[in-house]
C-alpha positions as a Markdown table, in Angstrom:
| # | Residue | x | y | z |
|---|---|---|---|---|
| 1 | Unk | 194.1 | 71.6 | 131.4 |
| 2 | Unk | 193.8 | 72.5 | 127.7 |
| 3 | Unk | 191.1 | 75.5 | 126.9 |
| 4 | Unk | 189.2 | 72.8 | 124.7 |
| 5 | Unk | 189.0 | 70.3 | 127.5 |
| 6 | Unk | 187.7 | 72.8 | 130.1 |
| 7 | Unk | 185.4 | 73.7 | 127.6 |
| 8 | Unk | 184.0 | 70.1 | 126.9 |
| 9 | Unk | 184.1 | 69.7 | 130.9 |
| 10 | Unk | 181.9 | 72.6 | 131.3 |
| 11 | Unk | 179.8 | 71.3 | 128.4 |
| 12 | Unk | 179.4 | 67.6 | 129.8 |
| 13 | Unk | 178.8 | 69.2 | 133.7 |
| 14 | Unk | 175.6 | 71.1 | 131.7 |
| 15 | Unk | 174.2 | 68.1 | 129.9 |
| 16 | Unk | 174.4 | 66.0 | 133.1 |
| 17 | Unk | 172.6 | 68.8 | 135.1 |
| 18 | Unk | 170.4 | 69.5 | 132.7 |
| 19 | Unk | 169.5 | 66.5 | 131.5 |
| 20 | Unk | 168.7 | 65.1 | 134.7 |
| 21 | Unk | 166.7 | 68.7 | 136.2 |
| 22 | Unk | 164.5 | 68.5 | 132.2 |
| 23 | Unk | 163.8 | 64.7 | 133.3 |
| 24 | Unk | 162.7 | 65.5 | 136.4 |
| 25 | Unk | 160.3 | 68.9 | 135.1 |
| 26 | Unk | 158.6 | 66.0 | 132.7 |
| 27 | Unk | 157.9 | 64.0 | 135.0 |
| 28 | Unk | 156.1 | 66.8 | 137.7 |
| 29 | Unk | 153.0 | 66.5 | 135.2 |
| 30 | Unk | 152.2 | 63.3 | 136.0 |
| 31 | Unk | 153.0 | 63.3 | 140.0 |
| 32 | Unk | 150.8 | 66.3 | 140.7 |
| 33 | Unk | 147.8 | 65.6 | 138.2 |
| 34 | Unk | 145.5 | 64.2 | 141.1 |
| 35 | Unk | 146.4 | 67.4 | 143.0 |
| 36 | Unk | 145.2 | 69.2 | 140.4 |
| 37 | Unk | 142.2 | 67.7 | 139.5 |
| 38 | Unk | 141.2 | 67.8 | 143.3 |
| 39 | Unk | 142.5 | 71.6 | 144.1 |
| 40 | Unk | 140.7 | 72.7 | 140.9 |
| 41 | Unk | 137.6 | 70.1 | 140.9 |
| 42 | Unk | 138.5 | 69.0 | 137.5 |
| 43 | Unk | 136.7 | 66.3 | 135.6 |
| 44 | Unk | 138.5 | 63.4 | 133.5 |
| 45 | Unk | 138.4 | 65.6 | 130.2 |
| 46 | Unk | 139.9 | 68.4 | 131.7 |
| 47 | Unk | 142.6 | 66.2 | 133.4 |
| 48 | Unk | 143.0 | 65.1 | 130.0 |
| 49 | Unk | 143.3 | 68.6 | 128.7 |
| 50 | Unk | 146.9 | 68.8 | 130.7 |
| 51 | Unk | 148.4 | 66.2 | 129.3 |
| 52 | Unk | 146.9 | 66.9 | 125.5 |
| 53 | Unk | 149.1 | 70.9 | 126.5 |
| 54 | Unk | 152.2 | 68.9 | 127.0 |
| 55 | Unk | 152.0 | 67.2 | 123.5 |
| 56 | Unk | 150.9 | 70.3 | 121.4 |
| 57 | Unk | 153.7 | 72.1 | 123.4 |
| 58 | Unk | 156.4 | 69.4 | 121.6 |
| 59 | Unk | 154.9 | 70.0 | 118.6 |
| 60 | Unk | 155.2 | 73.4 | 118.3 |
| 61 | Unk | 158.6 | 73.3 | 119.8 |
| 62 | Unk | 160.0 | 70.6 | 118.2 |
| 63 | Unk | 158.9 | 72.0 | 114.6 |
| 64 | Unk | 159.4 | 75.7 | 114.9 |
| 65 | Unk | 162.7 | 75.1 | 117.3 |
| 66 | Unk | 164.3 | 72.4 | 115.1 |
| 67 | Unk | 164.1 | 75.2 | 112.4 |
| 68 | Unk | 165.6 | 77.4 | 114.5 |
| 69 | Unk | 168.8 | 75.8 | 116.2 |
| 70 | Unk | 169.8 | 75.4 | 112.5 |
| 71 | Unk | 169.4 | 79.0 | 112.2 |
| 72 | Unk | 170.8 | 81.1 | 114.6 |
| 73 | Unk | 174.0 | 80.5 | 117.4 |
| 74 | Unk | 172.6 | 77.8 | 119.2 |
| 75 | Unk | 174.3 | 78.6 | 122.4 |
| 76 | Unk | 171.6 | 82.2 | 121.7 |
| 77 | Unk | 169.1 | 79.7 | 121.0 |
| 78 | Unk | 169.3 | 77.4 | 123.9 |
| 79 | Unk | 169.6 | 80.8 | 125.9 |
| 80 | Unk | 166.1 | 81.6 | 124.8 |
| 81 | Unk | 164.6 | 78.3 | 125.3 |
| 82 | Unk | 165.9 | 78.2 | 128.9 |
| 83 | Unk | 164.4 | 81.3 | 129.7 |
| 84 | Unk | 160.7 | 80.5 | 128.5 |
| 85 | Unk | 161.3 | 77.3 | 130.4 |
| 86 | Unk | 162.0 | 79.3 | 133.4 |
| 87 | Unk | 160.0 | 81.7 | 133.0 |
| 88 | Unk | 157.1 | 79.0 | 133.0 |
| 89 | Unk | 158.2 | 77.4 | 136.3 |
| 90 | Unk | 158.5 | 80.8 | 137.1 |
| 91 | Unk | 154.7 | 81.5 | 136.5 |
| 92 | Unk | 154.2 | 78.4 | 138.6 |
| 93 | Unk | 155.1 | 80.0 | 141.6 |
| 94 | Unk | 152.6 | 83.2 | 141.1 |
| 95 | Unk | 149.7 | 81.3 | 139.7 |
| 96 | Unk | 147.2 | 79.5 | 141.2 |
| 97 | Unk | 144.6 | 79.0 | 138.6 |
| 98 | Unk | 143.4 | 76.3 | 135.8 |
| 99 | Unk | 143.5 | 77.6 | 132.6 |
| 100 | Unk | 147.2 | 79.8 | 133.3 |
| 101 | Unk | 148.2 | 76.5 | 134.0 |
| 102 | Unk | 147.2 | 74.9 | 130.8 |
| 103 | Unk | 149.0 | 77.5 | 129.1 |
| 104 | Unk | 152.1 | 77.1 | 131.0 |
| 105 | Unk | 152.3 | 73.2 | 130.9 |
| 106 | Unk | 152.3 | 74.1 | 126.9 |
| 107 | Unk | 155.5 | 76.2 | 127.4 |
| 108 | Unk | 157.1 | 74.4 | 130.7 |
| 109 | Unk | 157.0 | 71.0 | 128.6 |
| 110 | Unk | 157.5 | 71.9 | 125.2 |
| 111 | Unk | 160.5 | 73.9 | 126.4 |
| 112 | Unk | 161.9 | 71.0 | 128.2 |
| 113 | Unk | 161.2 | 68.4 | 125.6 |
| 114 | Unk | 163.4 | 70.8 | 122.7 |
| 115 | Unk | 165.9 | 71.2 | 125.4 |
| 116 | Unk | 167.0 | 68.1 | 125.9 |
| 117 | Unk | 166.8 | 67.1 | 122.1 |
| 118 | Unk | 169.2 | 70.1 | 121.6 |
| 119 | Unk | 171.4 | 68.2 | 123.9 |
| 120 | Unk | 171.3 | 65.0 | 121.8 |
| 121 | Unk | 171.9 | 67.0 | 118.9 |
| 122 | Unk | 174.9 | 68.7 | 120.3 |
| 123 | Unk | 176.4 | 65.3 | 121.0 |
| 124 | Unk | 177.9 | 64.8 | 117.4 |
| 125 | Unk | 179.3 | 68.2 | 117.4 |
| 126 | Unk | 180.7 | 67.7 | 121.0 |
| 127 | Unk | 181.9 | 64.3 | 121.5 |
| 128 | Unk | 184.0 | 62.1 | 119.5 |
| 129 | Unk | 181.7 | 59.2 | 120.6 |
| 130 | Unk | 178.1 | 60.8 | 120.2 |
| 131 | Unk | 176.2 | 56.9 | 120.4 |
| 132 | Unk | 177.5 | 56.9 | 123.8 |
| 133 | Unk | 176.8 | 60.1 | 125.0 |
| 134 | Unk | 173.7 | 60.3 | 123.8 |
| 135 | Unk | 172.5 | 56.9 | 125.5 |
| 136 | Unk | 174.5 | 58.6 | 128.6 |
| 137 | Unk | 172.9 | 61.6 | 129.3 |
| 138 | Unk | 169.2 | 59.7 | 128.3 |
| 139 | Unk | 169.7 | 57.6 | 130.7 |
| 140 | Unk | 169.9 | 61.0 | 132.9 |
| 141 | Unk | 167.0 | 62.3 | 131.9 |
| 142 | Unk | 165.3 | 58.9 | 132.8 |
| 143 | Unk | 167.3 | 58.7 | 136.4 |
| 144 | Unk | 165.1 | 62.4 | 136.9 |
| 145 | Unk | 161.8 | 61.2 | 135.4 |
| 146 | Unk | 162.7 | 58.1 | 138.5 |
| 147 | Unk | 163.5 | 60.3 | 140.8 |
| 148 | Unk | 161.0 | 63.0 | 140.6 |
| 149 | Unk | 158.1 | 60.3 | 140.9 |
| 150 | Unk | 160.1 | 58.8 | 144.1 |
| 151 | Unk | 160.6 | 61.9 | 145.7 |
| 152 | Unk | 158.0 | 63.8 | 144.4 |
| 153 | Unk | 155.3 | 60.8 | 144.4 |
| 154 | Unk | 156.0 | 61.3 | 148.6 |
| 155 | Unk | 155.2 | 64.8 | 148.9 |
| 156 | Unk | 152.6 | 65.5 | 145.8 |
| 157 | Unk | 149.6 | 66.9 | 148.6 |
| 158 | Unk | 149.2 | 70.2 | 148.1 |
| 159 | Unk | 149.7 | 72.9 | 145.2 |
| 160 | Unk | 152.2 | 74.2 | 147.9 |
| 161 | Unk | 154.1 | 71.3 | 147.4 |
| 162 | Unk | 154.0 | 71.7 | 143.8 |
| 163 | Unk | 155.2 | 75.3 | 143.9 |
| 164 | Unk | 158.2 | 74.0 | 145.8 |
| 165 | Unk | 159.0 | 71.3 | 143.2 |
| 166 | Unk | 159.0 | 73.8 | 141.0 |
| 167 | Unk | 161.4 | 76.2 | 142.9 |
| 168 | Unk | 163.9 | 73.5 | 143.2 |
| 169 | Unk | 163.9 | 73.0 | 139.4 |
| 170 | Unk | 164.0 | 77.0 | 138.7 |
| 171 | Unk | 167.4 | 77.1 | 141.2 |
| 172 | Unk | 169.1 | 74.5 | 138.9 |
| 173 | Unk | 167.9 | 75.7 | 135.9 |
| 174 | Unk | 170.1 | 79.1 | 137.2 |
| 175 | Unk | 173.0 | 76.9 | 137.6 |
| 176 | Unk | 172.4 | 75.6 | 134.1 |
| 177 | Unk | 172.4 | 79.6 | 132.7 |
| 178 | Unk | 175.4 | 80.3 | 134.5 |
| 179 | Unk | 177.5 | 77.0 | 133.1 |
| 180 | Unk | 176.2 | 78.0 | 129.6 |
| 181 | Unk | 177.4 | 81.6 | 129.9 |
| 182 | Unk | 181.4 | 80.2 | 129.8 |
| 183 | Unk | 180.2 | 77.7 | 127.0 |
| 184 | Unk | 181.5 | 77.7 | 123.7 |
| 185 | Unk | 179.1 | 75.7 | 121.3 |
| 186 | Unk | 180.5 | 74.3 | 117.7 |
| 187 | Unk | 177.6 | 75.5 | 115.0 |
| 188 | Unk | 177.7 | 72.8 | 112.2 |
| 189 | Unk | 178.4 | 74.5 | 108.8 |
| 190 | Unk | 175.4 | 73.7 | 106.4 |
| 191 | Unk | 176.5 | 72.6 | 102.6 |
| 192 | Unk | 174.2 | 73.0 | 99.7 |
| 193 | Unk | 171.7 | 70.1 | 100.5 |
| 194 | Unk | 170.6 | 72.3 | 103.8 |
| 195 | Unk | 168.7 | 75.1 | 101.9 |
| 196 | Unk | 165.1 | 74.4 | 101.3 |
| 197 | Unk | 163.9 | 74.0 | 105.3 |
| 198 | Unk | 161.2 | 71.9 | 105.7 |
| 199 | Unk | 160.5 | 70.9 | 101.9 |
| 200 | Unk | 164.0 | 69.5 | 101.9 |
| 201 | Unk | 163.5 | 67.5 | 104.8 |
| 202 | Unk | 160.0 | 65.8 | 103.7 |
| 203 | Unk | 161.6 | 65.2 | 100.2 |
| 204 | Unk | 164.5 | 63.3 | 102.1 |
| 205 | Unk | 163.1 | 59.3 | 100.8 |
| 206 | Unk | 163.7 | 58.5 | 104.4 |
| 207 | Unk | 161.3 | 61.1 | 106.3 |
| 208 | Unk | 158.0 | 58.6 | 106.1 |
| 209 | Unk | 160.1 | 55.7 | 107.5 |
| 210 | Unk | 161.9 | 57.8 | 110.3 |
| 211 | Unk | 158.6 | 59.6 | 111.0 |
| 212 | Unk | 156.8 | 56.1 | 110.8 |
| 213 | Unk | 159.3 | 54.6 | 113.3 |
| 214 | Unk | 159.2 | 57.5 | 116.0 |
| 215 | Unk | 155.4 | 57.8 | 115.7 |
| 216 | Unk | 155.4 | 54.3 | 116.5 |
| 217 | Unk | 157.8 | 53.9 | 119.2 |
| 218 | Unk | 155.7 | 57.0 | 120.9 |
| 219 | Unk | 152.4 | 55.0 | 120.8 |
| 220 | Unk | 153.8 | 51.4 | 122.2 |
| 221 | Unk | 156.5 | 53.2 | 124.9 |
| 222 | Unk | 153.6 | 55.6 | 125.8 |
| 223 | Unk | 150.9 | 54.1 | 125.7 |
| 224 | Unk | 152.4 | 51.2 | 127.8 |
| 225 | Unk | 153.6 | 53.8 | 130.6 |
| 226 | Unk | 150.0 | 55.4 | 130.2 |
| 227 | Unk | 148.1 | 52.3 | 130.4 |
| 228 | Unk | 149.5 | 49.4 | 131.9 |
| 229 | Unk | 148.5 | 50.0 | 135.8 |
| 230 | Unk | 144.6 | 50.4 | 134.5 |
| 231 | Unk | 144.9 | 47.2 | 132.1 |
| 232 | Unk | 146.8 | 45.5 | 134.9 |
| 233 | Unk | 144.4 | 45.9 | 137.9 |
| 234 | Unk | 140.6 | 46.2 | 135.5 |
| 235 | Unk | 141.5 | 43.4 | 133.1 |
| 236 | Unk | 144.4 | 40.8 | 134.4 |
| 237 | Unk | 143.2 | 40.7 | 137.9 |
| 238 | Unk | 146.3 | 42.7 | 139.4 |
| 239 | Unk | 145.9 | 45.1 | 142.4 |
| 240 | Unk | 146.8 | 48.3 | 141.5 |
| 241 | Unk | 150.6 | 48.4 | 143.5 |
| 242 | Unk | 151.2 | 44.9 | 141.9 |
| 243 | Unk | 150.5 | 46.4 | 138.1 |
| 244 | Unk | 152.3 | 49.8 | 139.1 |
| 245 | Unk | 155.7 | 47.7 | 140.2 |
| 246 | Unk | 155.4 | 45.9 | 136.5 |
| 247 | Unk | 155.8 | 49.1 | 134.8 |
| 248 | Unk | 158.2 | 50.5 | 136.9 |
| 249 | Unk | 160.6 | 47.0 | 136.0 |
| 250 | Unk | 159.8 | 48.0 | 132.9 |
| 251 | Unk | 160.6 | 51.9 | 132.7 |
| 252 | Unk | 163.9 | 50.3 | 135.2 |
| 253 | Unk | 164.9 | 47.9 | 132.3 |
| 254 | Unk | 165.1 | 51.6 | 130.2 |
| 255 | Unk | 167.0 | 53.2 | 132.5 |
| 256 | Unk | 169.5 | 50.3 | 133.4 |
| 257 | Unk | 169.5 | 49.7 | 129.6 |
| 258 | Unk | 170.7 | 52.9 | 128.7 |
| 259 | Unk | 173.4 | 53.2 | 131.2 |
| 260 | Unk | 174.9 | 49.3 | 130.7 |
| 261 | Unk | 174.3 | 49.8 | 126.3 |
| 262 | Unk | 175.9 | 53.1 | 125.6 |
| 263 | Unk | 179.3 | 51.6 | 125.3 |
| 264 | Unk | 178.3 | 48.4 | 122.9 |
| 265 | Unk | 176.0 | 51.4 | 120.8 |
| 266 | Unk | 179.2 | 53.3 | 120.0 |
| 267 | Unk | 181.3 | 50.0 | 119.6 |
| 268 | Unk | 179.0 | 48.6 | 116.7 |
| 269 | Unk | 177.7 | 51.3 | 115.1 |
| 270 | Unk | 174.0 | 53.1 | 115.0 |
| 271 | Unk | 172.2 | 50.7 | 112.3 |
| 272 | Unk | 173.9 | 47.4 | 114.1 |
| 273 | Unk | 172.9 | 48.2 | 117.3 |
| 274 | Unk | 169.1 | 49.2 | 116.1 |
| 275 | Unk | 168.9 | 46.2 | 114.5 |
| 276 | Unk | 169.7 | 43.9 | 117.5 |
| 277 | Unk | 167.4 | 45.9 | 119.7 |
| 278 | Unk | 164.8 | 46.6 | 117.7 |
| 279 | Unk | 164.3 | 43.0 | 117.2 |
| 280 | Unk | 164.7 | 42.1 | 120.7 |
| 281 | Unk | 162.3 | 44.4 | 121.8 |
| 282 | Unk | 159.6 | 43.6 | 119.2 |
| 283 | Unk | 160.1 | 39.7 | 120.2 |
| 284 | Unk | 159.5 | 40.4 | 123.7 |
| 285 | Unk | 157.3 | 42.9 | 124.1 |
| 286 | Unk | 154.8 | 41.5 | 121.5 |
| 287 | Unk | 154.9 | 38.1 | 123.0 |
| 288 | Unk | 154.5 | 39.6 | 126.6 |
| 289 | Unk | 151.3 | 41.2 | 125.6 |
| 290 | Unk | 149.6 | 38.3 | 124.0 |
| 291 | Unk | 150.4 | 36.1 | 126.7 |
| 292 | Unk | 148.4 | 38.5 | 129.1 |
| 293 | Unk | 149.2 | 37.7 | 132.7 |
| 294 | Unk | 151.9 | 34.5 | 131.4 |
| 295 | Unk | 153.7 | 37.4 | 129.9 |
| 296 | Unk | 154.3 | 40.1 | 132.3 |
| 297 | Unk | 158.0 | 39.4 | 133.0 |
| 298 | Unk | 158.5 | 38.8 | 129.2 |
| 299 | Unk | 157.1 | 42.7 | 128.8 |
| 300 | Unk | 159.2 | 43.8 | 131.6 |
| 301 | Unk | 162.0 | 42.3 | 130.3 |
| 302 | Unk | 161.7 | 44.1 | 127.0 |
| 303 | Unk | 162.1 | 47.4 | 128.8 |
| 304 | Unk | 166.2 | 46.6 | 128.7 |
| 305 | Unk | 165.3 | 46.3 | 124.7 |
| 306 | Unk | 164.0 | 49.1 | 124.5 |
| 307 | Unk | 166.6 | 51.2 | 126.2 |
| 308 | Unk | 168.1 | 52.6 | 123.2 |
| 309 | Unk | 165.9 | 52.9 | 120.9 |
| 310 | Unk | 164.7 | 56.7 | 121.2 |
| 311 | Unk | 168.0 | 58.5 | 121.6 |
| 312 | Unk | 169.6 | 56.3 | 118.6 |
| 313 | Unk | 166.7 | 56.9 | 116.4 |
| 314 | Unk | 167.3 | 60.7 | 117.4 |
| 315 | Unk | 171.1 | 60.4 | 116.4 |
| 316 | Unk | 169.7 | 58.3 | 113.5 |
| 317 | Unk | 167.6 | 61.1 | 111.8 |
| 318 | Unk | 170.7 | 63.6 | 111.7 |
| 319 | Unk | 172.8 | 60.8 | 109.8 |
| 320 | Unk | 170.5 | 60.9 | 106.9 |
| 321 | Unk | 170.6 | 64.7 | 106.5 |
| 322 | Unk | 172.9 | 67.6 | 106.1 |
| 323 | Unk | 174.6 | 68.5 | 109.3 |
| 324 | Unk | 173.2 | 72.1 | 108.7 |
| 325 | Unk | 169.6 | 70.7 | 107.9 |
| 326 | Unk | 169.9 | 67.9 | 111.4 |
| 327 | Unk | 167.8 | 70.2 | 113.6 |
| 328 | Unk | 165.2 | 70.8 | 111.7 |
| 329 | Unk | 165.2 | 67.6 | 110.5 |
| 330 | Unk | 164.8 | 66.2 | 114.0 |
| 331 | Unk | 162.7 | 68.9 | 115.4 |
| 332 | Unk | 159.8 | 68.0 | 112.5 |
| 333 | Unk | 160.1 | 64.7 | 112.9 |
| 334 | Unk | 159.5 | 64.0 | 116.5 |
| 335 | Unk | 157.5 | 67.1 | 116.7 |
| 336 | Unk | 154.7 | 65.8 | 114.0 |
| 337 | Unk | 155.3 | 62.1 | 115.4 |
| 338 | Unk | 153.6 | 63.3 | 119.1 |
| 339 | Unk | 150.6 | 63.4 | 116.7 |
| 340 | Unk | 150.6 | 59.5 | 117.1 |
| 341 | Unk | 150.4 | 60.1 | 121.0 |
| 342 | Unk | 147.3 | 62.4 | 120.6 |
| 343 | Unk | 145.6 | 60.3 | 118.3 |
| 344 | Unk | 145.9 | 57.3 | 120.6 |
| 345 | Unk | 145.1 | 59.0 | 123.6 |
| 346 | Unk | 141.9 | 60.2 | 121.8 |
| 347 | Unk | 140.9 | 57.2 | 120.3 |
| 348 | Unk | 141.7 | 54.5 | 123.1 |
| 349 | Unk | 139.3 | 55.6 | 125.7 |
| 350 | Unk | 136.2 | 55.1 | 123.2 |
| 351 | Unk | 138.2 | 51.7 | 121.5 |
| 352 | Unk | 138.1 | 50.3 | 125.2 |
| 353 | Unk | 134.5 | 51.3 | 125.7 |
| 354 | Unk | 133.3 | 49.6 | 122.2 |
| 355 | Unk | 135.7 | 45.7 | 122.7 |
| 356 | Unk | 136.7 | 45.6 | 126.2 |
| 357 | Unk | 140.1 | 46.1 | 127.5 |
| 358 | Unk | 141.2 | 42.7 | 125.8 |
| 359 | Unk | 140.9 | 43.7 | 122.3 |
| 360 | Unk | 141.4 | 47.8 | 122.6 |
| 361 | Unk | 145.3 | 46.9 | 124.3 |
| 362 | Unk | 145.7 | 44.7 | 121.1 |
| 363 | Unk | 146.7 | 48.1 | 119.3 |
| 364 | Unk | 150.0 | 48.3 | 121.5 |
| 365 | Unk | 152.0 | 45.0 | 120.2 |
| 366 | Unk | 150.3 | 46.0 | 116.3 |
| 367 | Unk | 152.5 | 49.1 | 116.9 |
| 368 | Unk | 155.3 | 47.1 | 118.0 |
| 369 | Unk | 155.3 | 45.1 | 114.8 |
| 370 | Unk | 154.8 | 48.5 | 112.8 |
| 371 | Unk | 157.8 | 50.0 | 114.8 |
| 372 | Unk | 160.0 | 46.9 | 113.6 |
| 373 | Unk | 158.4 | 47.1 | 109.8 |
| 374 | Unk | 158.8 | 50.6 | 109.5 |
| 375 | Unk | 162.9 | 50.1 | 110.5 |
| 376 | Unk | 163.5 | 47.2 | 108.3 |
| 377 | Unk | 162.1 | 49.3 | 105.5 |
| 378 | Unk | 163.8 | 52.2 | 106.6 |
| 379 | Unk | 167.3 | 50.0 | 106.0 |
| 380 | Unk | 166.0 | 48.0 | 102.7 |
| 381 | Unk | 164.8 | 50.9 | 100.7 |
| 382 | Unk | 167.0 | 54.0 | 101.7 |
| 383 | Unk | 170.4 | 54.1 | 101.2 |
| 384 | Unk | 172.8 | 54.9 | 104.1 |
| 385 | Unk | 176.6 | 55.9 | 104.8 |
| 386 | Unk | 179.1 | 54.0 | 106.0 |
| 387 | Unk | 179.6 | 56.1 | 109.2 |
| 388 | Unk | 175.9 | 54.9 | 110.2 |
| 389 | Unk | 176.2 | 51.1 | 110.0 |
């Protein structure tokens, strides 16, 4: 075996690992937040206050990072970003207490999330078909996200048990330093359009539209996995396991979809494939929600749609910049996009409280249509390369 094929072994064994492990550290929030809010007698607000860590932990990342991996060595740089993930888990293990843990969800999770985006942006500088990978290793992350709320889900009882969830993920993230030691990462050579950081990427004509369509995406995949159970069994008459096995069909369809799609992604081209599935997705998912209860397997269905929509619009916003300028680019755009996520999650609560569940769940297919709007646009008004049709 040549040195640059036991290289791009090595490199493919650490996405798969870590890709899976980062899924898997996501997902942890969610399993063990009724174990917190019973171990530390927390209210709803200060539940809240976990989750609200998480997303100010991507934004900070994601903006600062993104800035960074265009910077520096990024084998150095995902190094660094490995340790304070670790080091949070790490604090995990020592710590017992509420507020340590709000700080660390900030670093734990933010860590993770810029982790794994490194990975998708490593993809083009890797692999001679980056669509696929990318889909590939996504649909990793999401077979950990499954996983850890299976096998987790079981054993989420006790702040021992989180400890040892933890554990296990600090182990493999070990292995992952080790594999990156003997890892030889390409650094993209910036041209003249990369100078000018964050200025140059908000002066790009597609920014609004790319920021626009992953803000959007965040609030109708989010807010679907956040709130479909509590509209399912308060509003459409559903007992709680019924509404919970709808959204995991539809969080399956994304995982399946990702896995069975790769290959057509990288067959007909970024913008081609967006197209098909953005369209797909907005027709079923918008038509599952306004059909309430008629709907459910239309909504579920639309998961499938959906499959490849975040990691191609991640692949997507490195197309229309500078291969020097891609991380930052990417890093700003999802990172101010989670603001979408924390607006929602402010506002929703009070929306429901003011129409009723009926009207406040309205806002999710609205997004759905601005998601499609917002790509169409994207395609109309900003010109695009060949190599991303």
């Amino acid at each position: 075996m040549t040195e640059s094929r036991l290289q791009k072994c090595i490199v493919t064994v650490y996405c798969v690992l870590m890709m899976f492990v980062l899924g898997a550290s996501d997902a942890l929030r969610g399993v063990f937040l009724p174990v917190f809010r019973d171990s530390f007698s927390l209210s709803q607000s200060q539940s809240s206050a976990i989750i609200m860590c998480s997303y100010i932990g991507n934004l900070l990342f994601l903006c600062i990072g993104g800035r960074l991996v265009d910077r520096i060595s990024r084998k150095k740089f995902m190094y660094g970003v490995m340790l304070l993930w670790m080091g949070a888990l790490t604090a995990y293990l020592l710590t017992a207490n509420y507020y340590a843990l709000l700080v660390f969800m900030l670093f734990s999770l933010g860590a993770s999330t810029m982790l794994s985006t490194t990975v998708n942006l490593l993809t083009p500088l890797v692999y001679a078909a980056p669509a696929f990978f990318v889909n590939f290793f996504n649909f990793l992350q999401g077979a950990g996200i499954s996983t850890a709320q299976n096998v987790g889900g079981r054993f989420a009882s006790s702040l021992s048990a989180w400890k040892g969830a933890n554990l296990i993920l600090l182990a493999c993230g070990c292995v992952g330093l080790v594999l990156l030691w003997f890892v030889k990462l390409p650094q993209p050579k910036p041209d003249a359009g990369s100078a000018g950081g964050y200025s140059a990427v908000i002066r790009n004509p597609a920014c609004k539209y790319l920021f626009l369509l992953c803000g959007f995406y965040s609030i109708t995949e989010h807010g679907l996995q956040n709130w479909l159970v509590t509209y399912g069994s308060d509003y459409l008459g559903y007992t709680v396991p019924q509404a919970a096995r709808y959204l995991s069909f539809f969080f399956g369809g994304i995982m399946a979809g990702r896995l069975l799609f790769a290959p057509l992604v990288q067959k007909c081209g970024i913008m081609r494939s967006m197209r098909v599935f953005v369209a797909a997705a907005g027709v079923l998912y918008v038509s599952g929600m306004l059909l309430e209860r008629r709907g459910m397997l239309l909504l579920c269905g639309s998961g499938l749609a959906f499959s490849i929509l975040w990691p191609t619009i991640v692949l997507l916003i490195g197309r229309y910049y500078d291969p020097g300028l891609a991380g930052t680019a990417t890093g700003f755009i999802t990172g101010f996009a989670t603001l979408f996520d924390v607006a929602f999650n402010a506002c929703f609560g009070k929306l429901i409280d003011w129409l009723g569940f009926g009207t406040a769940i309205q806002i999710l297919p609205v997004s759905m249509l601005l998601l499609c709007l917002s790509f169409f646009l994207l395609r109309i008004r900003v010109p695009r390369s060949k190599e991303i049709l």
